[in-house]
N, CA, C and O of each residue as an XYZ file, in Angstrom:
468
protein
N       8.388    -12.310     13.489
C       8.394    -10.886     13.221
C       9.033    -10.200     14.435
O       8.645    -10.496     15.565
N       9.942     -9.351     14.251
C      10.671     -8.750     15.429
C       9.399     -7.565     16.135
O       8.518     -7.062     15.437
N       9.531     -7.354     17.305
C       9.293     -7.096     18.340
C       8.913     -5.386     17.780
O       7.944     -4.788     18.248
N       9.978     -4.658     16.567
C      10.094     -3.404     16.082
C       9.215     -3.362     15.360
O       8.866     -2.204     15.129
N       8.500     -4.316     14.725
C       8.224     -4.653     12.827
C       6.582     -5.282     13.352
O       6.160     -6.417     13.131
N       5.930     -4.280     14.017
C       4.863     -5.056     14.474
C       3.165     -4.449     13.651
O       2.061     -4.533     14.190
N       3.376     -4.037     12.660
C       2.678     -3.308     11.943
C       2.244     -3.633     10.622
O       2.956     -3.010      9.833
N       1.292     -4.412      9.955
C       1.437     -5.262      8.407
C       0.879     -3.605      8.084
O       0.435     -2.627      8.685
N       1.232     -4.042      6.752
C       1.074     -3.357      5.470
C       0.746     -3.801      4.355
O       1.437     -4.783      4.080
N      -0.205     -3.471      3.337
C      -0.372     -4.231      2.189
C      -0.319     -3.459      0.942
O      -1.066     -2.592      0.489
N       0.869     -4.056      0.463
C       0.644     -2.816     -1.163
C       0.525     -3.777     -2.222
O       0.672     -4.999     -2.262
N       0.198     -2.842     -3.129
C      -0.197     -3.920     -3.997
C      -0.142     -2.320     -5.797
O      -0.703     -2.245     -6.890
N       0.483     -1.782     -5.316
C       1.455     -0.776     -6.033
C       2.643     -0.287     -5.932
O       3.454     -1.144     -6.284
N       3.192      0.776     -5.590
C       4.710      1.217     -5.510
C       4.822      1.110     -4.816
O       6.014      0.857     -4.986
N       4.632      0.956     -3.144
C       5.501      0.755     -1.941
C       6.153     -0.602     -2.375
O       6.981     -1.174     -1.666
N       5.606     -1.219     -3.934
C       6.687     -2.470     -3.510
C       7.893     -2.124     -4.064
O       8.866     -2.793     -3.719
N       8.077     -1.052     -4.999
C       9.457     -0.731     -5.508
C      10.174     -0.557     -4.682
O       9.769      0.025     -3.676
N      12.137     -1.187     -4.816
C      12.419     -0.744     -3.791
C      13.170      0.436     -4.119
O      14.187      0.704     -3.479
N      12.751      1.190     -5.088
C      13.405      2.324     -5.149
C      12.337      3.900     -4.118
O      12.762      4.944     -3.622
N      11.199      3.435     -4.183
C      10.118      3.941     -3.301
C      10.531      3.515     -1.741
O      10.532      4.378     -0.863
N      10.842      2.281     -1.484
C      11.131      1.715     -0.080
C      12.103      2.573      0.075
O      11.882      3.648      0.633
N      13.495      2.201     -0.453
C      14.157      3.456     -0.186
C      13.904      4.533      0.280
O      13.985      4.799      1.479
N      13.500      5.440     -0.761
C      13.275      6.994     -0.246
C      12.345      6.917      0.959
O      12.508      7.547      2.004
N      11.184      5.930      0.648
C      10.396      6.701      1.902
C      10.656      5.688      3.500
O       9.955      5.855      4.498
N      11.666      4.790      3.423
C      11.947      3.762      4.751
C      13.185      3.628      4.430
O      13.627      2.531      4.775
N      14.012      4.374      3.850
C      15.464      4.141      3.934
C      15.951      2.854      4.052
O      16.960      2.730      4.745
N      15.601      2.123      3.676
C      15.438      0.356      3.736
C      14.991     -0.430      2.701
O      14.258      0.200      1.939
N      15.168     -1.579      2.398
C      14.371     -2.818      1.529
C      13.468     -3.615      2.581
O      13.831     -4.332      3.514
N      12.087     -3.251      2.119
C      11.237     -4.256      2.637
C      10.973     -5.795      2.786
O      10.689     -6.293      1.696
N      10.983     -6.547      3.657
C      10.826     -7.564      3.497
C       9.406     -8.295      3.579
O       8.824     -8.585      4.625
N       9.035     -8.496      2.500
C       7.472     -8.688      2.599
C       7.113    -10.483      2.117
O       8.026    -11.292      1.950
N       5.646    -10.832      1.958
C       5.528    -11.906      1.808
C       3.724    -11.992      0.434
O       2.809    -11.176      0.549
N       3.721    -12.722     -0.258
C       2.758    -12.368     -0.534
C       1.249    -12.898     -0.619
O       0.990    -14.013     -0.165
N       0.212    -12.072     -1.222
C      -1.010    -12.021     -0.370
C      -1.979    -11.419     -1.510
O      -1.815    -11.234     -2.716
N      -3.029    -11.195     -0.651
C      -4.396    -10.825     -1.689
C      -5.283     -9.698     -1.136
O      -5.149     -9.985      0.053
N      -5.673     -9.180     -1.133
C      -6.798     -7.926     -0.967
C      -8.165     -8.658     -1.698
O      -8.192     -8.648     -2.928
N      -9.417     -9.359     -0.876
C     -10.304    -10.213     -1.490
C     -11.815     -8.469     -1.398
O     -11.992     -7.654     -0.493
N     -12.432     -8.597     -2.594
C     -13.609     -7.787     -2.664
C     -12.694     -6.382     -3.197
O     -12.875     -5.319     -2.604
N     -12.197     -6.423     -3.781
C     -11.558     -4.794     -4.055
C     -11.103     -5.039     -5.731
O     -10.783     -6.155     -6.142
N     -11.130     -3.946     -6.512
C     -10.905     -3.739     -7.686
C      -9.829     -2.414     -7.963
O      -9.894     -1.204     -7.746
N      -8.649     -3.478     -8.655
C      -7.273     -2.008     -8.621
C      -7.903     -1.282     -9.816
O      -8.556     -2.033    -10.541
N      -7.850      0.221    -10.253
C      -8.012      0.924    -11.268
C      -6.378      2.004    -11.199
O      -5.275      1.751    -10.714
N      -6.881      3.155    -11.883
C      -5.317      3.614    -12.131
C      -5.989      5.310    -11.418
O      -7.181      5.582    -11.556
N      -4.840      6.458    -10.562
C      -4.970      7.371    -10.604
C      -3.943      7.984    -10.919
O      -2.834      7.467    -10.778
N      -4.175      9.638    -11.580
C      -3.284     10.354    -11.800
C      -2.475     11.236    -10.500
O      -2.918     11.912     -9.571
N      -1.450     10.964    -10.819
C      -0.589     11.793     -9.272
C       0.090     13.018     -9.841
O       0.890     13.113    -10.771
N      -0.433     13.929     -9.047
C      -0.369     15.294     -9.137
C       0.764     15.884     -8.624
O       1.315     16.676     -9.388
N       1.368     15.685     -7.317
C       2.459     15.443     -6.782
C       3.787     15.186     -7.317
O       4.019     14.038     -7.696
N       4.703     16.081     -7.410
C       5.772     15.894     -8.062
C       6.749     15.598     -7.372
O       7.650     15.040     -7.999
N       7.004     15.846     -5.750
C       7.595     14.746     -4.797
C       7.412     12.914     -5.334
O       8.210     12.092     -5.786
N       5.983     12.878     -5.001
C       5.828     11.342     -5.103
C       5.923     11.057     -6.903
O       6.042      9.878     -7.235
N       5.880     11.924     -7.815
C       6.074     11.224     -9.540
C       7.732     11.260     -9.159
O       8.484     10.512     -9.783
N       8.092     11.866     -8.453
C       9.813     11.988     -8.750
C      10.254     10.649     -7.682
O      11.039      9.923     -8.292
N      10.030     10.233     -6.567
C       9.838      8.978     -6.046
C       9.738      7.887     -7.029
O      10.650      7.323     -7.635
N       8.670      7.722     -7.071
C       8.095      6.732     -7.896
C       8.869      6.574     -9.175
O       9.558      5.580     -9.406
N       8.728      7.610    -10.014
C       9.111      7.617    -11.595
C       7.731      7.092    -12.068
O       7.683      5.938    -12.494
N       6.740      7.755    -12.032
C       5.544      7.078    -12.927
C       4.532      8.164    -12.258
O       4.785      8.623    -11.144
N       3.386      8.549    -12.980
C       2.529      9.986    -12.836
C       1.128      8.833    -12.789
O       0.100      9.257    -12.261
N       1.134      7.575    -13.280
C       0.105      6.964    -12.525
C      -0.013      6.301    -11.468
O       0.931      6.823    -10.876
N      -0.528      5.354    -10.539
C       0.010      4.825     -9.558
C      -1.733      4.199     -9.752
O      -2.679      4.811    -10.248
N      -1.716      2.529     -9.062
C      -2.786      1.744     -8.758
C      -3.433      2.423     -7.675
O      -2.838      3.136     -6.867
N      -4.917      2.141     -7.676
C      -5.176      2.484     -6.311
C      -6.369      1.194     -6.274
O      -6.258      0.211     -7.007
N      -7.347      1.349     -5.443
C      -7.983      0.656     -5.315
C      -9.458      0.543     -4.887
O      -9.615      1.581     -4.245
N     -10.774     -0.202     -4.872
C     -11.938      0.424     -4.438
C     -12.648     -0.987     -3.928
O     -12.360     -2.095     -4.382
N     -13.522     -0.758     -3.014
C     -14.204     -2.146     -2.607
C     -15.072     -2.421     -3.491
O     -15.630     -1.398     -3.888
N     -15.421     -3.324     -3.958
C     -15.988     -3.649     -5.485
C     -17.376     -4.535     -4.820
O     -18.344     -4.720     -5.557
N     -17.385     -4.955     -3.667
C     -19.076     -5.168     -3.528
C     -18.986     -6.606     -3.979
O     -20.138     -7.041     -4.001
N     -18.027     -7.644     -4.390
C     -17.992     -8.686     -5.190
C     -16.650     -9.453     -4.788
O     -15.531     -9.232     -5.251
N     -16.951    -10.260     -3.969
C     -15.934    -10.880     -2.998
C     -15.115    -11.947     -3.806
O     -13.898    -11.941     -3.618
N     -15.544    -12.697     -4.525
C     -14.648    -12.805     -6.292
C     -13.438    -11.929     -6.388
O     -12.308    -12.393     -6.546
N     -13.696    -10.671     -6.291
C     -12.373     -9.866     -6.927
C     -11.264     -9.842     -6.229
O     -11.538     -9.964     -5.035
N     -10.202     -9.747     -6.409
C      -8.716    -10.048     -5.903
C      -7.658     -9.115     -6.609
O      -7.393     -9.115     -7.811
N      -7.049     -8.235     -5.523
C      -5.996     -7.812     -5.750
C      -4.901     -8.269     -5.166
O      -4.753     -8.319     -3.945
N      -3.988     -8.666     -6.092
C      -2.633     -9.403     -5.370
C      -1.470     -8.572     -5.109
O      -1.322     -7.733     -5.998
N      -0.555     -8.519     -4.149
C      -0.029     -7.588     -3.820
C       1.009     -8.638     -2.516
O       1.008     -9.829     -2.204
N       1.725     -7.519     -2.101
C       2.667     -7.838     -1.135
C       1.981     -7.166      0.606
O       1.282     -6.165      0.755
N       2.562     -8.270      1.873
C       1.730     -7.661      3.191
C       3.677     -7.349      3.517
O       4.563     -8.087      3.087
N       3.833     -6.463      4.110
C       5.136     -5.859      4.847
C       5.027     -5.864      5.980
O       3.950     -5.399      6.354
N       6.305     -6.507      7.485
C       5.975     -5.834      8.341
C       6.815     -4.780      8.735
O       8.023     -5.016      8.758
N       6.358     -3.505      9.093
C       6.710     -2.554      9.254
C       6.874     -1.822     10.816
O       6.418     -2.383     11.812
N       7.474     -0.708     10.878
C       7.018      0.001     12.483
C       6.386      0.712     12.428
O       5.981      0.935     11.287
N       5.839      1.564     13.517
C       4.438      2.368     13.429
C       5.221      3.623     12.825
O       4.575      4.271     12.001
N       6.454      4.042     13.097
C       7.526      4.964     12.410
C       7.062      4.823     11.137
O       6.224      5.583     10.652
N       7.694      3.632     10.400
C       7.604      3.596      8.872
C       6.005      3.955      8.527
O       5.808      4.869      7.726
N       4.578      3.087      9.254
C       3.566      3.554      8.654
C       3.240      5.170      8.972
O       2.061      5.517      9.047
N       3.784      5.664      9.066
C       3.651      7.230      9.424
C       4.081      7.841      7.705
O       3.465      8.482      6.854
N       5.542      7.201      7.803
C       5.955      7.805      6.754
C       5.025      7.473      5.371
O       4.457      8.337      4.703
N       5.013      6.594      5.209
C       3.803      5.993      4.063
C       2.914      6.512      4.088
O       2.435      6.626      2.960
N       2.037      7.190      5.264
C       1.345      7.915      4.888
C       1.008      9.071      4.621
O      -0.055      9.550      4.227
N       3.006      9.941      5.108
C       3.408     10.878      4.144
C       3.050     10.874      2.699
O       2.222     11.559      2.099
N       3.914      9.890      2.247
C       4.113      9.234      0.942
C       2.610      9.550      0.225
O       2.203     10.478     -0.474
N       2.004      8.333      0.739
C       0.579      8.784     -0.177
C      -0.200      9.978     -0.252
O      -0.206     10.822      0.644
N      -0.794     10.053     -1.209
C      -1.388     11.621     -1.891
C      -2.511     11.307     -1.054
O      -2.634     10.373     -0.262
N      -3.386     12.310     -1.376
C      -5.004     12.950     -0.677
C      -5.787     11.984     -1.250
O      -6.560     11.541     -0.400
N      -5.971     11.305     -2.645
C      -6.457     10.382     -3.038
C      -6.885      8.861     -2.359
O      -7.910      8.179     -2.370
N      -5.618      8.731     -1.805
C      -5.928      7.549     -1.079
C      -5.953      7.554      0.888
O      -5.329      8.434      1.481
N      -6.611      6.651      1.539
C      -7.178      6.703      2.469
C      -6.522      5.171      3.089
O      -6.427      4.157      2.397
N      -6.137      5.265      4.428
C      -5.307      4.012      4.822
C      -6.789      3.265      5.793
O      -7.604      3.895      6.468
N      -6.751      2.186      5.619
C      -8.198      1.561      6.057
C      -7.402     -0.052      6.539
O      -6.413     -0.367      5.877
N      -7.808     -0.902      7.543
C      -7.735     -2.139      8.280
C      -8.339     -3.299      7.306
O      -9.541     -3.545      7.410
N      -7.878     -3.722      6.755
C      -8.572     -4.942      5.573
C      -8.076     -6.285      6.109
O      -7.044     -6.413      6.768
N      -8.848     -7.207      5.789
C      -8.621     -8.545      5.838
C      -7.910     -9.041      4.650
O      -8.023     -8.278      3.690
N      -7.355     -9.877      4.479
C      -6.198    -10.304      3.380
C      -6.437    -11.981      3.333
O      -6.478    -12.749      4.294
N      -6.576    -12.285      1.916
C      -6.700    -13.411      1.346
C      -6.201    -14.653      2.478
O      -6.770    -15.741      2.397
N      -5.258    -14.473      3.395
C      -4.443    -15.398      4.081
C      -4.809    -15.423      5.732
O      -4.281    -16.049      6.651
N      -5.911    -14.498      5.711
C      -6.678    -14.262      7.103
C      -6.261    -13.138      8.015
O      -6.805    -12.724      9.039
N      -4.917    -12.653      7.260
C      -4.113    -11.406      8.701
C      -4.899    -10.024      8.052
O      -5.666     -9.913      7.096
N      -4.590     -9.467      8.593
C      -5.270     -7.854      8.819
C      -3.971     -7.006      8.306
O      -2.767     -7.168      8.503
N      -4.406     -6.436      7.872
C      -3.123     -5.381      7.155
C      -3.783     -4.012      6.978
O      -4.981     -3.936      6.705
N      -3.082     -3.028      7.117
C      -3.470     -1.802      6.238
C      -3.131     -1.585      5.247
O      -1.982     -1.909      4.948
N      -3.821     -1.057      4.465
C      -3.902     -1.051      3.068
C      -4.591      0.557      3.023
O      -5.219      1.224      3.844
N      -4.074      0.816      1.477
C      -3.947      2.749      1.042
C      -5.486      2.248      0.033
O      -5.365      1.374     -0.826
N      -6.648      2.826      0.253
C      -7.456      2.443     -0.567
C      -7.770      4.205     -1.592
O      -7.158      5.245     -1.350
N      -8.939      4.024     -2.760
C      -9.105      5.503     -2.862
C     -10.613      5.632     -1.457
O     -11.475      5.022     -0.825
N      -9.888      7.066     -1.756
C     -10.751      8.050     -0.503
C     -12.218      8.031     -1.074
O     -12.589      8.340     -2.206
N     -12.816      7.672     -0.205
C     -14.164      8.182      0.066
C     -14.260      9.504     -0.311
O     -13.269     10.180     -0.038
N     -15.319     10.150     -0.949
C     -14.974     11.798     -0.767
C     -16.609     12.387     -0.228
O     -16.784     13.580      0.019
């Protein structure tokens, strides 16, 4: 991993499009893939017409700790710069909340979960 790119990321929704990578990292991600263990994806509505016009889709996955270490969300880990995770967390709506998770493969990633409220 270069020296720039020192930052994982884990999506396991639209940051993997690379039409989303694009707009919001002016780039194609190069990622590898992976698991989110104890979490359950469901669907939210995006209100946001920046990110539906990004995306192209008014739902988007999100995700919740499910209490049940069984459950598995599969998804992609990215490495990124602390630049790009800035922007991503432009990107994501009020809904979701960026949190330090452990990943099926033992590395630590951040990951966009839903918000606590």
């Amino acid at each position: 991993m270069s020296d720039s790119f020192v930052v994982r990321l884990f999506s396991y929704g639209t940051l993997q499009l690379p039409s989303v990578q694009q707009a919001t990292f002016g780039r194609l991600l190069q990622g590898e893939a992976d698991a989110l263990l104890g979490y359950r994806r469901t669907m939210v509505k995006i209100d946001d017409p920046q990110v539906v016009a990004t995306s192209g889709e008014a739902y988007h996955p999100i995700v919740e700790a499910s209490g049940n270490a069984n459950d598995r969300v599969d998804g992609t880990v990215f490495a990124i710069s602390a630049e790009e995770l800035a922007r991503a967390d432009e990107y994501e709506v009020d809904d979701y909340q960026r949190v330090e998770a452990a990943l099926a493969s033992g590395r630590q990633a951040w990951v966009y979960v839903k918000r606590v409220r």
